[in-house]
N, CA, C and O atoms as a GROMACS GRO file, in nm:
protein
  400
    1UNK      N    1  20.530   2.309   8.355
    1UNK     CA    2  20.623   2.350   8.460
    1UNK      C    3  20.671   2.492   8.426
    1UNK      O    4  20.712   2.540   8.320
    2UNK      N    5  20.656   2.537   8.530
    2UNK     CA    6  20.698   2.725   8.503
    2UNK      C    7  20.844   2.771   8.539
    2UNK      O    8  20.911   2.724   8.631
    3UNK      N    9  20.884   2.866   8.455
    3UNK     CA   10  21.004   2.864   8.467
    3UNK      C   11  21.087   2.879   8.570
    3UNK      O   12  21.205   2.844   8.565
    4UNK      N   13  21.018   2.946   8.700
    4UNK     CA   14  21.109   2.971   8.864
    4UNK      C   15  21.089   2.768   8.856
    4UNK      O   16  21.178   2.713   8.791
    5UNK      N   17  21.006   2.697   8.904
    5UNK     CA   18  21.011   2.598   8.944
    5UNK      C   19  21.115   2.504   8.863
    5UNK      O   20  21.191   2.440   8.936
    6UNK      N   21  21.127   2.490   8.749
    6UNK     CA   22  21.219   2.484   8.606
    6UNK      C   23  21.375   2.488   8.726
    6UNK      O   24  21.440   2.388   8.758
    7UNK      N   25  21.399   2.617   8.768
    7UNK     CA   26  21.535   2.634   8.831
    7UNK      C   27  21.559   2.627   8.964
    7UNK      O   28  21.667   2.637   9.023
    8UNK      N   29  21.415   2.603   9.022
    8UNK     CA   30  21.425   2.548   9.150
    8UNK      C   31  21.475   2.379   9.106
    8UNK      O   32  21.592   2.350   9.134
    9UNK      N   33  21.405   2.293   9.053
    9UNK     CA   34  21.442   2.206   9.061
    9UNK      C   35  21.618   2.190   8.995
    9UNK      O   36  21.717   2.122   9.022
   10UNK      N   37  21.595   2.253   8.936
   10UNK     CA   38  21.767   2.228   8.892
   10UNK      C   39  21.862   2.281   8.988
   10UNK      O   40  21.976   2.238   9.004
   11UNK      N   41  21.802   2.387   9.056
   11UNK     CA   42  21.926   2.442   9.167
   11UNK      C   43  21.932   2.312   9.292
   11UNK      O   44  22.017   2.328   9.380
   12UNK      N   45  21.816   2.150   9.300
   12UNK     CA   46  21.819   2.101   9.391
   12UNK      C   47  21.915   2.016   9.342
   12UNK      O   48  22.005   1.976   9.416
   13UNK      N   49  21.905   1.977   9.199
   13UNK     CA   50  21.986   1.894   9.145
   13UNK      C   51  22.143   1.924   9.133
   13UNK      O   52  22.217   1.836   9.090
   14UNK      N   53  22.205   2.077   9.178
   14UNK     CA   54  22.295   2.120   9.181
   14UNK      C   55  22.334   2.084   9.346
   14UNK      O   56  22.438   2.039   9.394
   15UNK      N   57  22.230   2.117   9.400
   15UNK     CA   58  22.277   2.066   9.542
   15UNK      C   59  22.307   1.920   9.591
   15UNK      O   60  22.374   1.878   9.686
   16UNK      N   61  22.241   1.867   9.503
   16UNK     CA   62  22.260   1.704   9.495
   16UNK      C   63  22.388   1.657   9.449
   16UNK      O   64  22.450   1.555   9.479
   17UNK      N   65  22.414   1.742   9.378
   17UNK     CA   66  22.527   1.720   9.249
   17UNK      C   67  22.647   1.731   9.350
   17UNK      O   68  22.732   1.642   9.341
   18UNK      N   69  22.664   1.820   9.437
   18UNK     CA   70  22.801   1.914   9.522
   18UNK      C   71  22.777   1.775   9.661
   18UNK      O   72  22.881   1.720   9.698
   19UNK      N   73  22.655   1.733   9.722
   19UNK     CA   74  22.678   1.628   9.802
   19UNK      C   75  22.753   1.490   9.750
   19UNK      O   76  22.826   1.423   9.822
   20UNK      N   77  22.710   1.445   9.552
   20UNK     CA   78  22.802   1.370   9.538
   20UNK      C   79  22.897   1.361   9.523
   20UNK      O   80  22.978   1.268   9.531
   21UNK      N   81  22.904   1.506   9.486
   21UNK     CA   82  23.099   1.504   9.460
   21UNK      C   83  23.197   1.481   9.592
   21UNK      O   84  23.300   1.415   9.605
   22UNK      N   85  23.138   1.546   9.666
   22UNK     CA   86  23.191   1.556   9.819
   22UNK      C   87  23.198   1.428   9.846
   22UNK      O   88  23.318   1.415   9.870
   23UNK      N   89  23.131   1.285   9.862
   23UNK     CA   90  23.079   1.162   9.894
   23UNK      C   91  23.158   1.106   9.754
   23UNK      O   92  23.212   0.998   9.779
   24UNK      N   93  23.176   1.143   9.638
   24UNK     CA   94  23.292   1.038   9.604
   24UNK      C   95  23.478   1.098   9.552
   24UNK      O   96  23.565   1.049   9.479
   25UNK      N   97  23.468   1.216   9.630
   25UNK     CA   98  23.623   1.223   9.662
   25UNK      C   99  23.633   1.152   9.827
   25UNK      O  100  23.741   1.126   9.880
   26UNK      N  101  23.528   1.133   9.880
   26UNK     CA  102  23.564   1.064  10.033
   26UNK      C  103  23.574   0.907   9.986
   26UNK      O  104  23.643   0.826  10.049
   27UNK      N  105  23.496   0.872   9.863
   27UNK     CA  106  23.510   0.721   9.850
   27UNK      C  107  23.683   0.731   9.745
   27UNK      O  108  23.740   0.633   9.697
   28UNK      N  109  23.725   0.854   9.735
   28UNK     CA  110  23.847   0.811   9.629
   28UNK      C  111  23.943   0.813   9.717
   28UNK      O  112  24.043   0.749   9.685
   29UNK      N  113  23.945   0.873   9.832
   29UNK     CA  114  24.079   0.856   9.899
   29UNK      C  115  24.070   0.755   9.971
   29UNK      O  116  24.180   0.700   9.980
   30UNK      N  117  23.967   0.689  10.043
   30UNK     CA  118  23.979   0.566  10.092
   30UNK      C  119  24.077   0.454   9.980
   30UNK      O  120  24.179   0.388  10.003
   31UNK      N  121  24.006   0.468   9.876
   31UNK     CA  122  24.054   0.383   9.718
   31UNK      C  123  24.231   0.398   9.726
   31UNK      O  124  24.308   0.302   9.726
   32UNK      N  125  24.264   0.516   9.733
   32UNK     CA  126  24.456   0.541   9.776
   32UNK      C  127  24.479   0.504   9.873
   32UNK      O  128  24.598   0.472   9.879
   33UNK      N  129  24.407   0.481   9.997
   33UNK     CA  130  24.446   0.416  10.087
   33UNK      C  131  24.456   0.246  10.086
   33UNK      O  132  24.556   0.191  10.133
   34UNK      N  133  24.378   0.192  10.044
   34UNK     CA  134  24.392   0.073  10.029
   34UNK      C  135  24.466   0.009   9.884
   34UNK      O  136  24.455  -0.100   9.828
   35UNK      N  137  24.553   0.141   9.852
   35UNK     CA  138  24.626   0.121   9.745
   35UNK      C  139  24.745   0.110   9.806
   35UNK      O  140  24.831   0.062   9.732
   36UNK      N  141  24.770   0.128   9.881
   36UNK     CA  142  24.856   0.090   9.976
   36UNK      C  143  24.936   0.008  10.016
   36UNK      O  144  25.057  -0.014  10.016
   37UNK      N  145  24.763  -0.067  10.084
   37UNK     CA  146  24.783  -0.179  10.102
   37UNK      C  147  24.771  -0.348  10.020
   37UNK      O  148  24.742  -0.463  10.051
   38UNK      N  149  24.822  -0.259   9.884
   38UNK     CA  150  24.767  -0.369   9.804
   38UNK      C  151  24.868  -0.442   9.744
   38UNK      O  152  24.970  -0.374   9.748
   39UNK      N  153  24.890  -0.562   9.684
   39UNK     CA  154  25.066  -0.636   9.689
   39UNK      C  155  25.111  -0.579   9.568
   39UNK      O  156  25.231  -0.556   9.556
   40UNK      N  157  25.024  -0.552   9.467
   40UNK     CA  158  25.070  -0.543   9.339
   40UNK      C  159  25.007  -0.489   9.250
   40UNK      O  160  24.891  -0.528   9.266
   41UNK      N  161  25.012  -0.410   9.151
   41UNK     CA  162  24.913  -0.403   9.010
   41UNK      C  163  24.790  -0.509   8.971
   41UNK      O  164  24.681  -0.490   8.917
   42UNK      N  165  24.841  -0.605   9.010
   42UNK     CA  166  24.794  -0.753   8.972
   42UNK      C  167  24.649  -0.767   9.120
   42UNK      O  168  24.574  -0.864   9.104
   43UNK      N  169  24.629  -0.704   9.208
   43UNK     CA  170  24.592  -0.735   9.310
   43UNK      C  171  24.455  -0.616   9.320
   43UNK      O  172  24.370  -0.607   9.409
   44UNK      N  173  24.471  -0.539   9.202
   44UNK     CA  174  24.393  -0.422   9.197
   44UNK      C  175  24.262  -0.476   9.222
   44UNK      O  176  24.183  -0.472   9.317
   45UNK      N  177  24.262  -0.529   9.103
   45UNK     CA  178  24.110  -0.603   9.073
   45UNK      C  179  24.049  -0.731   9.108
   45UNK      O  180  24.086  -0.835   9.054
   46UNK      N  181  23.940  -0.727   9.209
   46UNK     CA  182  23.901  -0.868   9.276
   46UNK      C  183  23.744  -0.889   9.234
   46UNK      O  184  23.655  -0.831   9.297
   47UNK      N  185  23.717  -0.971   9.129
   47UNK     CA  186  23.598  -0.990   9.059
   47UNK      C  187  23.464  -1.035   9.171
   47UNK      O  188  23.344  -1.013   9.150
   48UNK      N  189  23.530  -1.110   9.304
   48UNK     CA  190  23.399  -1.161   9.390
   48UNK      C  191  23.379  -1.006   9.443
   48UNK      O  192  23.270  -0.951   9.451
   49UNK      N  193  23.498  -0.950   9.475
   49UNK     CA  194  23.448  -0.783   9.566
   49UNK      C  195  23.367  -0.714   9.508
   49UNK      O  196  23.269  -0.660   9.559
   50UNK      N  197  23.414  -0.708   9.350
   50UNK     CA  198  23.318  -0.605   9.247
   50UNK      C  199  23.156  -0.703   9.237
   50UNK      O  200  23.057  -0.633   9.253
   51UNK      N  201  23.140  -0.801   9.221
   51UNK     CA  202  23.022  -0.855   9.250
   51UNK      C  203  22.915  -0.880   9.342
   51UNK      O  204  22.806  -0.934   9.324
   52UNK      N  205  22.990  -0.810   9.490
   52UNK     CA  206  22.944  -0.850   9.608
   52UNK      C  207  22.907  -0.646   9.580
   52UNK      O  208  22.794  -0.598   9.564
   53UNK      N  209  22.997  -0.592   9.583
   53UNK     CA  210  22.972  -0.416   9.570
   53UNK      C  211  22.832  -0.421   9.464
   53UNK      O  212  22.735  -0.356   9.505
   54UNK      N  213  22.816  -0.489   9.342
   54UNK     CA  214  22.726  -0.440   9.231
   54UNK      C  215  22.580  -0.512   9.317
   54UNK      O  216  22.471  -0.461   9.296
   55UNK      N  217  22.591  -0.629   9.409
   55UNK     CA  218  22.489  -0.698   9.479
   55UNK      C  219  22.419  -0.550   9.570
   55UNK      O  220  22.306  -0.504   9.589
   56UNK      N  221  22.528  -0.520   9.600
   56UNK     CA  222  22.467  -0.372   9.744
   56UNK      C  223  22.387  -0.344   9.676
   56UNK      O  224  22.265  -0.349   9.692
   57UNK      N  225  22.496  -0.283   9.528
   57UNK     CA  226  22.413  -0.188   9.479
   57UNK      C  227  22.281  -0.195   9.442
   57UNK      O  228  22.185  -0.137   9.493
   58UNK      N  229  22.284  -0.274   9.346
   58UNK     CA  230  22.133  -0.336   9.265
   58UNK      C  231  22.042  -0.345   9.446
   58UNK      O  232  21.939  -0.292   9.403
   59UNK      N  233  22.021  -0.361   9.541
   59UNK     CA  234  21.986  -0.384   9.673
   59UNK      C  235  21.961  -0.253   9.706
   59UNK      O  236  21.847  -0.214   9.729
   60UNK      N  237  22.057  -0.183   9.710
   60UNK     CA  238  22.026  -0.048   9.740
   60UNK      C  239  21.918   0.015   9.658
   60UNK      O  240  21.815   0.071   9.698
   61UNK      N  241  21.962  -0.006   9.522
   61UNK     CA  242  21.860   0.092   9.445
   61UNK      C  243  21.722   0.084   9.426
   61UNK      O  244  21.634   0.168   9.402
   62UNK      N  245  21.724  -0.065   9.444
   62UNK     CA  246  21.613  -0.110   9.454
   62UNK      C  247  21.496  -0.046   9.605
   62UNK      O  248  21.376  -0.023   9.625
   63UNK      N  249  21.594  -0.040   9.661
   63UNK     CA  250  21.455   0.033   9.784
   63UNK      C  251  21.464   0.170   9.776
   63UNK      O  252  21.362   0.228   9.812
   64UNK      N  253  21.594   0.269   9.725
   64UNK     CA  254  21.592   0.378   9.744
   64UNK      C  255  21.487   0.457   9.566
   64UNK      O  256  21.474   0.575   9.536
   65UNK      N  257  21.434   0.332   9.487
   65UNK     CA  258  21.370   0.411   9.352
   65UNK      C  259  21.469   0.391   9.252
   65UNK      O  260  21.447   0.366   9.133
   66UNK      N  261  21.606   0.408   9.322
   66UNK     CA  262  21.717   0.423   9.190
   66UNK      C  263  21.695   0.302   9.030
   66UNK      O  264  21.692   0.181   9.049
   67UNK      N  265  21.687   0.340   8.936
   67UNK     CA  266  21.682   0.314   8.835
   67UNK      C  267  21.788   0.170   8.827
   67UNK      O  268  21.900   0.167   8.776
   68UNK      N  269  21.743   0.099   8.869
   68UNK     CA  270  21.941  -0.033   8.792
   68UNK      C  271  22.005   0.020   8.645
   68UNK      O  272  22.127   0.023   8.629
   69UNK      N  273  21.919   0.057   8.550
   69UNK     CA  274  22.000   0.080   8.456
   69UNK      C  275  22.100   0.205   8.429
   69UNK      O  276  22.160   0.238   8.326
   70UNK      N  277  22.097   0.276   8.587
   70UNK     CA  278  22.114   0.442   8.609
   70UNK      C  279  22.246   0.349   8.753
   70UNK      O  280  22.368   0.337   8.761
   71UNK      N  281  22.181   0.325   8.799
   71UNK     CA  282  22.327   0.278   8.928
   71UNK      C  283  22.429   0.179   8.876
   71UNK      O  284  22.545   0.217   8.896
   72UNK      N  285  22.417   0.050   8.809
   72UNK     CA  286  22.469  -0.046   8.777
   72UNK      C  287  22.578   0.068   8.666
   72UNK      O  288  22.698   0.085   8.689
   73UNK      N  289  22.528   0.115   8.585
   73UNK     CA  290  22.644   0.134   8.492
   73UNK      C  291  22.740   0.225   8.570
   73UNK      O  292  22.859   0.232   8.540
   74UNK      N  293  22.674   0.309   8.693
   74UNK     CA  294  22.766   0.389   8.749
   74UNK      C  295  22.847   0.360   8.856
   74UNK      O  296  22.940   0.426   8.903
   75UNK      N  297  22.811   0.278   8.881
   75UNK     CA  298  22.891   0.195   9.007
   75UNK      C  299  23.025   0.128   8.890
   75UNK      O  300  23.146   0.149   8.898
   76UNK      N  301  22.970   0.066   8.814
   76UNK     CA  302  23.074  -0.043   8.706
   76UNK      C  303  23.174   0.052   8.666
   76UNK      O  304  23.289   0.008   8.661
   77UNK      N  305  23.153   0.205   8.628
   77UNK     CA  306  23.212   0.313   8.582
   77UNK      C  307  23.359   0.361   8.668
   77UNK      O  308  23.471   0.398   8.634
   78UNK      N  309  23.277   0.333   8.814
   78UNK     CA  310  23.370   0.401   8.916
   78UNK      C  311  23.440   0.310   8.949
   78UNK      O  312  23.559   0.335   8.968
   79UNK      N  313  23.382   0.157   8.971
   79UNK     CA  314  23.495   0.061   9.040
   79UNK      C  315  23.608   0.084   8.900
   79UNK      O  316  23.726   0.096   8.931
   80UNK      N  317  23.586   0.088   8.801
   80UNK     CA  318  23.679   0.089   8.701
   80UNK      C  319  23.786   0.168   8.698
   80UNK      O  320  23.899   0.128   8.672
   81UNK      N  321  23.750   0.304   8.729
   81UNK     CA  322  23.817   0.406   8.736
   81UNK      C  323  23.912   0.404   8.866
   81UNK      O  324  24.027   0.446   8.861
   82UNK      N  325  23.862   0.359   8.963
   82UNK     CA  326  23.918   0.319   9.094
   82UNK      C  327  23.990   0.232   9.088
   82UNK      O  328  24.096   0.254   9.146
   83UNK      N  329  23.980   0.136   9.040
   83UNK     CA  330  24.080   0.052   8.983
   83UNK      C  331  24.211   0.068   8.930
   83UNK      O  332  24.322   0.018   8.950
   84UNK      N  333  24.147   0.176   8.838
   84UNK     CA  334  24.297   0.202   8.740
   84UNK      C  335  24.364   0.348   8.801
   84UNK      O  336  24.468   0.398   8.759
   85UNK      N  337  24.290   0.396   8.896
   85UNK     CA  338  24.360   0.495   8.985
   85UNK      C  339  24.440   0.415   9.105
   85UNK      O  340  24.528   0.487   9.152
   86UNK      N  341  24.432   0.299   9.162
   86UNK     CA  342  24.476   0.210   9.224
   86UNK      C  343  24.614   0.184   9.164
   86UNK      O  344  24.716   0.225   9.219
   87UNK      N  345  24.617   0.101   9.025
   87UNK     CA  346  24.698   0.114   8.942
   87UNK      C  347  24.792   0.205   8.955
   87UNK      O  348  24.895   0.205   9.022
   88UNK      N  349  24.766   0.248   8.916
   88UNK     CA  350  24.863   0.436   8.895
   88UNK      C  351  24.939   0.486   9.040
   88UNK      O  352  25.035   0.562   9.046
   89UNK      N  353  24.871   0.426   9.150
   89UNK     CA  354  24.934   0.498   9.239
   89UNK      C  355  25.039   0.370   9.300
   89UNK      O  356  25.136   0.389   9.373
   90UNK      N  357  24.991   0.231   9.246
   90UNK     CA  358  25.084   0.116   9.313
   90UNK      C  359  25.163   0.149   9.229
   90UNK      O  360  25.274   0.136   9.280
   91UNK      N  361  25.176   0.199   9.083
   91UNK     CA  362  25.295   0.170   8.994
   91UNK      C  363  25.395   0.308   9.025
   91UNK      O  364  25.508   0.319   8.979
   92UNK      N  365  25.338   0.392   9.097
   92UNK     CA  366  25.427   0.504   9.115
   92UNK      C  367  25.512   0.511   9.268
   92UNK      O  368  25.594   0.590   9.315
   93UNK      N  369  25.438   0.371   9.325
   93UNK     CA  370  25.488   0.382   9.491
   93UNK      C  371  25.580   0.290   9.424
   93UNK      O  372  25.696   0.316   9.457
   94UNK      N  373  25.570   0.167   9.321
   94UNK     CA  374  25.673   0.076   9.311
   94UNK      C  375  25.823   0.153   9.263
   94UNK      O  376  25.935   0.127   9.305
   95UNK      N  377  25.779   0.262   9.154
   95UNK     CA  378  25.883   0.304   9.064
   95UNK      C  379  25.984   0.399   9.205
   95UNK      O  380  26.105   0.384   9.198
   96UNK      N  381  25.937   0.478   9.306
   96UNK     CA  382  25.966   0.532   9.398
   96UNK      C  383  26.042   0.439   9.484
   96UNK      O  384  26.133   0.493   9.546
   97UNK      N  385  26.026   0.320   9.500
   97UNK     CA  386  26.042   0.206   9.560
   97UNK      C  387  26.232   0.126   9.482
   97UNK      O  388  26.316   0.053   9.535
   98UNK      N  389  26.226   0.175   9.372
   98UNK     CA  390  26.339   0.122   9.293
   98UNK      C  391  26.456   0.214   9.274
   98UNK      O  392  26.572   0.176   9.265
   99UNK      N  393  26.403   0.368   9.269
   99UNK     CA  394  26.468   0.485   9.263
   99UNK      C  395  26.602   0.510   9.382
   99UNK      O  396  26.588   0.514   9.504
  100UNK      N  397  26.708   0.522   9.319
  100UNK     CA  398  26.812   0.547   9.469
  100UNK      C  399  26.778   0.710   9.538
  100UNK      O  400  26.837   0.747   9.640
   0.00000   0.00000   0.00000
């Protein structure tokens, strides 16, 4: 592989890179939104949802090429993180919630 093609492909992978970022700050604010609507800290995490989401996934990747051992850990990564950003924003609407 020669070196223009070398940075062609990496400049696609940069373009790839800026569509996911874009596509998961749109999946993080949905995540505050339904932080919302959520009763409690305790309510963050729903083990059938995260199992039914990792089902898509493994489904998805499977027809789109994606690797399972490349989607599964990254999906598991983000519901996590989403989770505990969920967290963070119920415990700051509660503390706001107590404040005179």
């Amino acid at each position: 592989m020669s070196m223009s093609e070398l940075e062609a492909r990496r400049a696609r992978i940069d373009r790839i890179d800026s569509v996911l970022v874009r596509l998961v700050a749109a999946r993080q604010r949905q995540v505050a939104v339904i932080a919302a609507l959520k009763a409690g800290p305790d309510s963050v995490r729903d083990p059938a949802r995260i199992a039914i989401i990792l089902a898509r996934v493994r489904s998805a990747a499977r027809r789109c090429g994606l690797d399972e051992a490349i989607a599964i850990p990254v999906w598991r990564e983000l519901l996590e993180r989403s989770a505990e950003a969920q967290q963070t924003l119920i415990a700051r609407a509660e503390q706001a919630d107590r404040s005179p």
